[in-house]
C-alpha positions as CSV (number, residue, x, y, z in Angstrom):
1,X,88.8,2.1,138.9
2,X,88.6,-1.7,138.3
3,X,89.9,-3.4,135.9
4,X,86.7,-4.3,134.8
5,X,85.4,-0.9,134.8
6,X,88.9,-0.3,132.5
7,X,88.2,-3.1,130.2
8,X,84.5,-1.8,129.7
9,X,85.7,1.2,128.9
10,X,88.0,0.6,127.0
11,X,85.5,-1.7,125.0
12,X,83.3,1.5,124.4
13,X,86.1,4.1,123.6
14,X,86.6,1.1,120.7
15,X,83.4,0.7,120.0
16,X,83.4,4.5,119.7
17,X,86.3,4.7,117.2
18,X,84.4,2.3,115.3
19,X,81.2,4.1,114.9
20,X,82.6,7.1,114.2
21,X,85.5,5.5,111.3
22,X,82.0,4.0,109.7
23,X,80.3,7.2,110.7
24,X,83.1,9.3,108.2
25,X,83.1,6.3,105.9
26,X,79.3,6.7,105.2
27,X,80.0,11.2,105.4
28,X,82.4,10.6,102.9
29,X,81.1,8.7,99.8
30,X,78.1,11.8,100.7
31,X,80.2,14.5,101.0
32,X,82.4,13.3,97.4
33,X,78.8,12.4,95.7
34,X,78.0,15.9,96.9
35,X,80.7,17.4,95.7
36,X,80.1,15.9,92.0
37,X,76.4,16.4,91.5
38,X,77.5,20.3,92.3
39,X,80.3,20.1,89.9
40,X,78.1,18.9,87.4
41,X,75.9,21.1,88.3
42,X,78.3,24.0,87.4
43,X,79.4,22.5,84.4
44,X,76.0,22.7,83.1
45,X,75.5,26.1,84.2
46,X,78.4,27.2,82.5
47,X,77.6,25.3,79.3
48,X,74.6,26.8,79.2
49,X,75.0,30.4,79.8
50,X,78.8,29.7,77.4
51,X,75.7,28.4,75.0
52,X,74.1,31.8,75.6
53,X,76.8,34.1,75.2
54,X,78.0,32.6,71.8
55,X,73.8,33.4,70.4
56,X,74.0,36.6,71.4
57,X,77.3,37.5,70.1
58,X,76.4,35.7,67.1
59,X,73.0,37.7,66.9
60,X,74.5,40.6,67.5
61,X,76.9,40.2,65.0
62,X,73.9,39.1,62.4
63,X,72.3,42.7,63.8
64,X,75.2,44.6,63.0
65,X,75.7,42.8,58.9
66,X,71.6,43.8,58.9
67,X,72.1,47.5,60.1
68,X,75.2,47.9,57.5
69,X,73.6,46.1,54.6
70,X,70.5,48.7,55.2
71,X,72.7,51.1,55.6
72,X,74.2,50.7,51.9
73,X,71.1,50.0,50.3
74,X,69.9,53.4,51.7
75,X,72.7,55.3,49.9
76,X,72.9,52.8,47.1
77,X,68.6,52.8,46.1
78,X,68.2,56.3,48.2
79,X,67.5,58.3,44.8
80,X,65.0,55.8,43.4
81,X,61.9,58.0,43.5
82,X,64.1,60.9,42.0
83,X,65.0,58.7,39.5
84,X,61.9,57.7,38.6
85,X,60.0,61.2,38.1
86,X,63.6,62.5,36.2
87,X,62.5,59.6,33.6
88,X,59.7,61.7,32.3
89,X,62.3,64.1,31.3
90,X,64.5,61.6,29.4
91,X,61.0,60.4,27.7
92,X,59.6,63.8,26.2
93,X,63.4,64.8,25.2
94,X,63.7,61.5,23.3
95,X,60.0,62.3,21.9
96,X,61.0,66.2,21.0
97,X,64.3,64.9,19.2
98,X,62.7,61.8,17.4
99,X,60.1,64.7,15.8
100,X,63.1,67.0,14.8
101,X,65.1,64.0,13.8
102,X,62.0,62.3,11.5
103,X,60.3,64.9,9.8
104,X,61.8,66.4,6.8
105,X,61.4,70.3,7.4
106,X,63.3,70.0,10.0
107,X,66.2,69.0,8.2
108,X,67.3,72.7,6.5
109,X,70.1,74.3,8.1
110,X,67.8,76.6,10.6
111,X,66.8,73.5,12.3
112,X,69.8,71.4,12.0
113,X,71.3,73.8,14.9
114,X,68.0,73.2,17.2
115,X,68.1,69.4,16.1
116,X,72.0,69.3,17.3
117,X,71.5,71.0,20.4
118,X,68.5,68.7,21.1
119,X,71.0,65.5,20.6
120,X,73.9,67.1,23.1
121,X,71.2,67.5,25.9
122,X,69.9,64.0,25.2
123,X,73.8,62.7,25.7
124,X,74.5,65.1,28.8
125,X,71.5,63.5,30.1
126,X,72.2,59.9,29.7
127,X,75.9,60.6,30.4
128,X,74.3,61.8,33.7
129,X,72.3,59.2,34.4
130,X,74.8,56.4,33.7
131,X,77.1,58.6,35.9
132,X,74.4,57.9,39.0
133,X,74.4,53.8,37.7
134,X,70.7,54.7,35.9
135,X,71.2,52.4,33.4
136,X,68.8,51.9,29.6
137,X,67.1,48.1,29.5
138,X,68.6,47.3,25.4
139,X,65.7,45.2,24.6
140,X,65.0,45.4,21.2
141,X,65.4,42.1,19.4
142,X,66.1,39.9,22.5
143,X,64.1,37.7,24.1
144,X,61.2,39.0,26.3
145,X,61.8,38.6,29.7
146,X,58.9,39.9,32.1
147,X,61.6,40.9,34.8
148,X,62.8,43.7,32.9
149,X,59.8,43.7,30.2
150,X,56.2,44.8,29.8
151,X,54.2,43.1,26.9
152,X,51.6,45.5,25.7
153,X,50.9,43.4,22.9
154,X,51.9,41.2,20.3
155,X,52.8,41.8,16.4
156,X,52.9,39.4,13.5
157,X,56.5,39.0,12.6
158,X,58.8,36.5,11.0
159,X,61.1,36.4,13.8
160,X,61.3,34.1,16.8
161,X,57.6,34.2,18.8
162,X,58.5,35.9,21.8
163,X,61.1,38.1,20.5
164,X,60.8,41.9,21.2
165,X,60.4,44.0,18.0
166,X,59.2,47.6,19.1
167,X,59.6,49.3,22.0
168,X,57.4,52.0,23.4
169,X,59.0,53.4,26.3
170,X,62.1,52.9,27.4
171,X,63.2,50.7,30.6
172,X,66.0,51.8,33.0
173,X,67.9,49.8,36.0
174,X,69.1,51.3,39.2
175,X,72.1,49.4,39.9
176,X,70.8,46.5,39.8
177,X,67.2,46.7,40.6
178,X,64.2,47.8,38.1
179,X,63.6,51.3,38.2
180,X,61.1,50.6,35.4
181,X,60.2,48.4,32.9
182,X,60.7,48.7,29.4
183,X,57.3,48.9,27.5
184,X,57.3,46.7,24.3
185,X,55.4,44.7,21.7
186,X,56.9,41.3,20.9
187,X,57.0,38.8,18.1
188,X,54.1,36.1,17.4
189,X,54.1,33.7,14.6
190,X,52.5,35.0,11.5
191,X,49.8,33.0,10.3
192,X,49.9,30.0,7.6
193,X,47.4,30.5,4.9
């Protein structure tokens, strides 16, 4: 070889080693831009799907307070329709003592018994009842309040309008809910001659 032939290749194996250091400059600024869009890539994808997991424990969770919470209401309100037909009882037992208790010939000492054994039902009963958190609406002479009342009409009276001064039927809570309304007449003003 001459020493041209040397120096020319010597010039290309330089130029060579050139291209190629610019060749991995350029690769490299590619390969490390790559390399972050993917990372950021993955973050995002593991945001999201972290983001994903924490709803669905959370719903499941919120499922689970639902599904107890029915649960309990279910043995809590679960005799509600019993409770409501056993109120007929209570109502002609109050009616059948109120006659004994009110009329006068059934005051001797034949009736007294009957009358007496009439009044320790009636407390068995509403002992029971209390017992399974059935509980009587007191309304009389308190204000009239259409959550637990039922205005069937209203009477002259000298007390406050809206006031409730008979009742008709007796109202009863279960827990904490309305197993029925207490039937009443309430107070209007009395007329100014």
């Amino acid at each position: 070889m001459n020493t041209e032939e040397k120096k020319e290749n010597t010039e290309f194996e330089k130029n060579s080693t050139d291209d190629n250091v610019d060749n991995n400059d350029q690769a490299s600024p590619n390969l490390s831009e790559n390399s972050e869009d993917d990372y950021k890539k993955l973050e995002k994808t593991i945001a999201e799907l972290t983001d994903r997991s924490l709803r669905l424990l959370a719903e499941n969770q919120n499922l689970r307070k639902n599904h107890e919470k029915e649960k309990e209401d279910i043995l809590k309100y679960g005799s509600f329709n019993f409770a409501s037909q056993i109120l007929s009882l209570t109502d002609n037992l109050d009616r059948a003592f109120a006659i004994f208790k009110n009329n006068e010939k059934f005051k001797d000492k034949d009736f007294l018994e009957i009358t007496s054994g009439i009044e320790l039902i009636e407390k068995e009963l509403n002992t029971t009842l209390e017992k399974n958190n059935i509980n009587y609406i007191d309304c009389l002479n308190k204000k009239f309040d259409p959550n637990f009342h039922q205005a069937l009409s209203e009477i002259e009276s000298d007390k406050e309008p809206g006031t409730i001064v008979q009742e008709i039927q007796k109202g009863y809570l279960l827990h904490d809910r309305l197993l029925r309304p207490s039937l009443v007449n309430i107070a209007k003003s009395a007329k100014k001659a």
